[in-house]
C-alpha positions as CSV (number, residue, x, y, z in Angstrom):
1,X,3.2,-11.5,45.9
2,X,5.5,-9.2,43.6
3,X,6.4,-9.4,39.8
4,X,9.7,-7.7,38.9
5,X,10.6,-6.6,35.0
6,X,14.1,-7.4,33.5
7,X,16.6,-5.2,32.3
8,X,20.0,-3.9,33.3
9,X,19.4,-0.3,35.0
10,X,16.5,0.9,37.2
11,X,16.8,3.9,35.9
12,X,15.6,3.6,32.5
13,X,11.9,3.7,31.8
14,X,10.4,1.5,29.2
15,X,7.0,3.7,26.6
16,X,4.4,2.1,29.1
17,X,5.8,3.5,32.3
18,X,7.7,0.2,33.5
19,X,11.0,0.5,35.4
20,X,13.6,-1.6,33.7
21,X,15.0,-4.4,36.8
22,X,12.5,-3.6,39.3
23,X,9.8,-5.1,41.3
24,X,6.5,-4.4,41.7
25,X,3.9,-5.3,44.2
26,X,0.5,-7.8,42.9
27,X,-2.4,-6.0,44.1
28,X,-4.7,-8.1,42.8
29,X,-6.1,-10.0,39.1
30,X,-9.1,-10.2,37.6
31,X,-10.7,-11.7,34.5
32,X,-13.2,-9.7,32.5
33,X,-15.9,-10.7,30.9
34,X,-14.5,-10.3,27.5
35,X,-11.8,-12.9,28.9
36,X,-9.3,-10.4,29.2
37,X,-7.2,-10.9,32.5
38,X,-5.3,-8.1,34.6
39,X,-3.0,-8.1,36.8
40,X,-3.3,-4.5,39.1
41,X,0.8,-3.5,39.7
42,X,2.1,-0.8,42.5
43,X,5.6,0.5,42.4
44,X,6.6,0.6,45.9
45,X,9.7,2.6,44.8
46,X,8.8,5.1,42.5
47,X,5.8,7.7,41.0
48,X,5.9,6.5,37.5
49,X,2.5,5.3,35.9
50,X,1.8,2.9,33.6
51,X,0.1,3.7,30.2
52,X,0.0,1.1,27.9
53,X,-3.3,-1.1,26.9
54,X,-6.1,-1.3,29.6
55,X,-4.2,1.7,31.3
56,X,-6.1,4.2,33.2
57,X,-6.7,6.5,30.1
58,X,-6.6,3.4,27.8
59,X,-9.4,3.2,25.0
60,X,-10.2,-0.3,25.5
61,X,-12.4,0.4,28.2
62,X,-16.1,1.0,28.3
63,X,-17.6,1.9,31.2
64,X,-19.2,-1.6,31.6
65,X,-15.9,-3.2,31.5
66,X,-14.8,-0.3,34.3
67,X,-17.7,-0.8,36.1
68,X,-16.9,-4.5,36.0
69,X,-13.0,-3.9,37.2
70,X,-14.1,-1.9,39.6
């Protein structure tokens, strides 16, 4: 399964680390607890990282909701 993000130029990078018209491979999803679902993205193509909400270094997790994620 893959998602892809719109744009006009894979070359520009969006704040959260997103390649503007690329895809990206669906590693897998998950529903927390707290009803938040996530959707775990590779970038076959490239080394950027993503760093918006529920990011590696993101603040909204605890280390149940980690633990949880897995």
């Amino acid at each position: 399964m893959m998602a892809a993000t719109p744009g006009e130029s894979d070359t520009q990078t969006n704040n959260e680390g997103f390649v503007s018209n690329h895809a990206y491979v669906v590693l897998g999803v998950k529903q927390l607890s707290n009803g938040v679902r996530l959707v775990k993205l590779r970038n076959p193509w490239g080394s950027e990282n993503y760093t918006g909400p529920w990011s590696d270094n993101s603040d909204l997790w605890t280390p149940a909701l980690r633990a949880e994620a897995g």
